[in-house]
VOLUMFI-543443 format. One record per residue (C-alpha): x, y negated, z; residue in one letter. Coordinates in steps of 0.5 Angstrom, whole numbers, plus 500, padded with zeros to 3 digits. Example, Ala and Ser with C-alpha at 12.3 -4.5 7.8 and 13.67 -1.06 7.14 Angstrom:
// VOLUMFI-543443
525509516a;527502514s;
END
This chain:
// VOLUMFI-543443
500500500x;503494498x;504488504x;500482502x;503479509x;507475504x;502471501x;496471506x;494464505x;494461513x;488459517x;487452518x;485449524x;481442525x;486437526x;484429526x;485426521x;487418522x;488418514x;483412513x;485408519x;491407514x;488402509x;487395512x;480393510x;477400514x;480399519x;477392519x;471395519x;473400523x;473394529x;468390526x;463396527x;467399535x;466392538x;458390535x;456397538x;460396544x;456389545x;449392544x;451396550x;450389554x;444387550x;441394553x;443393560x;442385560x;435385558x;431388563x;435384568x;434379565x;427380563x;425381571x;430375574x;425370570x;418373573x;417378568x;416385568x;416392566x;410391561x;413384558x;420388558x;417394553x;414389549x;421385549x;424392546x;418394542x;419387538x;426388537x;425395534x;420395530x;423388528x;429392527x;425397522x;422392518x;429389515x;433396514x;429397507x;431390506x;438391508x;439397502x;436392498x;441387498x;447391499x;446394492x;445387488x;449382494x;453387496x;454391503x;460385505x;455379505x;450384509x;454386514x;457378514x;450375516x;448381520x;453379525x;452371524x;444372525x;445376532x;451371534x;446365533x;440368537x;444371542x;448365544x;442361545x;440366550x;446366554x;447359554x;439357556x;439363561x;446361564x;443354565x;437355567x;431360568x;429361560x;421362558x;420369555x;417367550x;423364548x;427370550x;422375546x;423369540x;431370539x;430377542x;426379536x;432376531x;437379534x;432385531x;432383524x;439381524x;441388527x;436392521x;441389516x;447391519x;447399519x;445401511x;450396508x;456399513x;454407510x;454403503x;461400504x;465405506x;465410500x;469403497x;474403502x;476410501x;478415496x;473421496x;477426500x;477421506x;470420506x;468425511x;474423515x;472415515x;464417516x;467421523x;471416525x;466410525x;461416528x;466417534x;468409535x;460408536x;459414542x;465412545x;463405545x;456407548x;460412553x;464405556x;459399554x;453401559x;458401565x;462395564x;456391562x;452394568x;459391572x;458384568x;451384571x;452386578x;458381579x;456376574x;449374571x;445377566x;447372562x;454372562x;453379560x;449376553x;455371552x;459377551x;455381547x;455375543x;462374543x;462381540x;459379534x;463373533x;469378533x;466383528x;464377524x;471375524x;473382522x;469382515x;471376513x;478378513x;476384509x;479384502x;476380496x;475386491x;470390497x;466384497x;462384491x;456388489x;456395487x;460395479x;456395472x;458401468x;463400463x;459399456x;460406452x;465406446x;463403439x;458398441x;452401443x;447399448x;449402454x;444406458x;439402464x;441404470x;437409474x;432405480x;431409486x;425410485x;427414479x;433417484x;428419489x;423423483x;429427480x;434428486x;432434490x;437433494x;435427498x;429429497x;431436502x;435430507x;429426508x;424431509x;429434514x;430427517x;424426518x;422433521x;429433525x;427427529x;420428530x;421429537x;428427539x;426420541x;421423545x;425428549x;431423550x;428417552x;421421556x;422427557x;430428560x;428422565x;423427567x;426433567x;433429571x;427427576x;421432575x;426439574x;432438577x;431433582x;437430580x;435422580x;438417576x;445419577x;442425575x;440422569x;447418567x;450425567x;446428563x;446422558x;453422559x;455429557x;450428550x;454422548x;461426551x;459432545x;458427540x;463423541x;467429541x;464431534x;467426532x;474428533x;472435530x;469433523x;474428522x;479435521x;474439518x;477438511x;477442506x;469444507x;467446501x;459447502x;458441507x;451442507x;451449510x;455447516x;451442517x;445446517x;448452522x;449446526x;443443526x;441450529x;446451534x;443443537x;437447536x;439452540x;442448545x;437443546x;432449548x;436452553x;437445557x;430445562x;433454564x;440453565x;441448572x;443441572x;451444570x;448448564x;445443562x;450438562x;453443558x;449445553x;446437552x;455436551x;454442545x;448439543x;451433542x;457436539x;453439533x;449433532x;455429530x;457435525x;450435523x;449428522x;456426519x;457431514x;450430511x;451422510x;458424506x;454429502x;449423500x;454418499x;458423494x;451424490x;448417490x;451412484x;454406488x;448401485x;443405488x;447406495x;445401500x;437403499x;439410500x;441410506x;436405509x;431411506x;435416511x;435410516x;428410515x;426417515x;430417522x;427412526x;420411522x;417416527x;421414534x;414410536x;410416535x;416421538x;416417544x;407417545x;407424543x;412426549x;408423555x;402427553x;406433552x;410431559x;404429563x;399435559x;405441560x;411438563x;419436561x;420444559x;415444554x;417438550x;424442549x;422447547x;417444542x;423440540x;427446539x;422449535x;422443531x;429442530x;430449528x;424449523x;428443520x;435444519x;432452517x;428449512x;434445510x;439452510x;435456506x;434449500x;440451495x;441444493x;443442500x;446448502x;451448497x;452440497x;
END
């Protein structure tokens, strides 16, 4: 028998690349996306303090977070709109000024003086439109920051940039509102903004325009009219399967994280709400270290498959978190946010590489939309459910969903083998 030691290719282990950080203008954004996720950390604990140091209350502060996102929902198609034709620079530009202009005031009128809410819920509403811009046109910029072999690297990165700042930023801002005032904490949240401004502003000329025509074919003749998304949306399958698997996917996530984990930390595992940071900590701890894991998973041939055997294992995880303990399930929301990060980061750089850049921004703000479309209802639905059944039965139901979803996704040809 002949010895094929020789020749045996070796097994590669992942390994964080760092290869995008060495192109100057990505790293630009690099920092421009780290420290603007780091200021809305401030902005999330700063405003129910300041919302109650004022004389309001829990009801005012819902209708404060509510006017936000729904603000926040309303502008993200318009961000993919104008990233394609302005260009995803200009987007993110105005993005960041909008949320310094509204935020600034807030901090100025709340280190002054008591501000009105009406006041506050005005600037807090803009800070939503500005923030719906930001995020389509960041997914649309980076393939042009990047060859194609750096993509999953960059899109990984920004990924664990964004969990490590939301790991750091609630604790340090809940400092600065503690020792300082909550209005201090909104000036540093606009002083984050003024950074990633500065940032996007240094980036190189040539990343700034709109998306390029296509060169006009050989010999004269007309060149062919561009596709429109809606003629992308009818004849891709493709993006089809990843909105349909979106929007499944996060059907119920909202709710399990923002209604069902505080009631299983206090309800279930009597935990409290120290219970309940530990247990938010340990999902963004995974995330963040799925980051660093896709950042070295190179080479994958069939994206789109991992992604969906990921999806099944954060399907899997999240159904063992109400059965296992306080310690199990810190472990399992630390795998479930391992597998969410693969998930999400190998499907976005799936689309990015499928999608003509003229059509990129609206792309993404689709996906965005399919994400984030159904967080009012997710939220509606798990308080009936927590109150009918109790917080095990909303995992499990968001279990079976997750798993119905990227199941649906695994067995669709056209995303397995993306």
């Amino acid at each position: 028998m002949a010895d094929t030691t020789a020749t045996r290719t070796p097994r590669r282990r992942p390994r964080l690349s760092l290869a995008p950080l060495r192109s100057r203008d990505y790293r630009l954004l690099f920092v421009a996306e780290s420290v603007s996720v780091f200021g809305d950390a401030f902005h999330a604990v700063a405003l129910p303090f300041l919302v109650y140091q004022v004389g309001g209350g829990a009801r005012e502060l819902g209708l404060l977070v509510a006017g936000y996102g729904l603000c926040r929902l309303a502008t993200t198609p318009l961000g993919g709109i104008l990233a394609d034709r302005v260009g995803p620079w200009q987007v993110m530009l105005v993005s960041d000024l909008l949320r310094l202009a509204a935020t600034a005031p807030i901090a100025v009128a709340a280190v002054a003086g008591d501000p009105g809410l009406v006041l506050i819920g005005v600037l807090v509403a803009v800070a939503g439109l500005g923030a719906g811009l930001f995020q389509p046109a960041a997914y649309a910029i980076t393939p042009r920051l990047l060859p194609a072999e750096q993509l999953q690297a960059g899109n990984a990165l920004h990924s664990t940039a964004g969990f490590a700042a939301g790991l750091v930023g609630p604790g340090v801002a809940g400092l600065v509102v503690v020792l300082l005032s909550p209005g201090v904490a909104f000036g540093v949240d606009a002083l984050t903004f003024a950074v990633s401004a500065a940032c996007l502003a240094v980036i190189g000329a040539h990343h700034r325009r709109a998306a390029p025509a296509a060169a006009p074919p050989a010999g004269g003749a007309a060149s062919p009219p561009r596709l429109t998304f809606w003629q992308l949306l009818r004849g891709s399958p493709l993006l089809r399967t990843v909105l349909v698997v979106t929007a499944a996917a996060n059907l119920t996530v909202g709710g399990m994280v923002r209604v069902g984990l505080p009631s299983l930390a206090s309800a279930d595992l009597s935990a409290g709400a120290e219970g309940f940071g530990g247990l938010l900590a340990a999902f963004t701890g995974g995330s963040l270290a799925g980051g660093f894991f896709t950042a070295g998973l190179t080479g994958i041939r069939r994206r789109g498959a991992t992604a969906m055997l990921a999806g099944l294992v954060l399907a899997g995880a999240v159904a063992l978190v109400p059965f296992t303990g306080y310690a199990g399930a810190l472990v399992a929301l630390a795998v479930a946010g391992v597998a969410s990060t693969v998930t999400n980061v190998l499907v976005i750089t799936v689309v990015q590489q499928h999608t003509a850049p003229h059509l990129l921004g609206r792309v993404m703000s689709a996906i965005l939309l399919a994400a984030l479309g159904l967080f009012p209802l997710s939220g509606a639905a798990a308080g009936l459910v927590v109150d009918a059944y109790g917080s095990p039965v909303l995992f499990l139901a968001t279990a079976a969903t997750l798993g119905a979803a990227f199941g649906f996704g695994l067995s669709r040809r056209v995303l397995r083998d993306g």
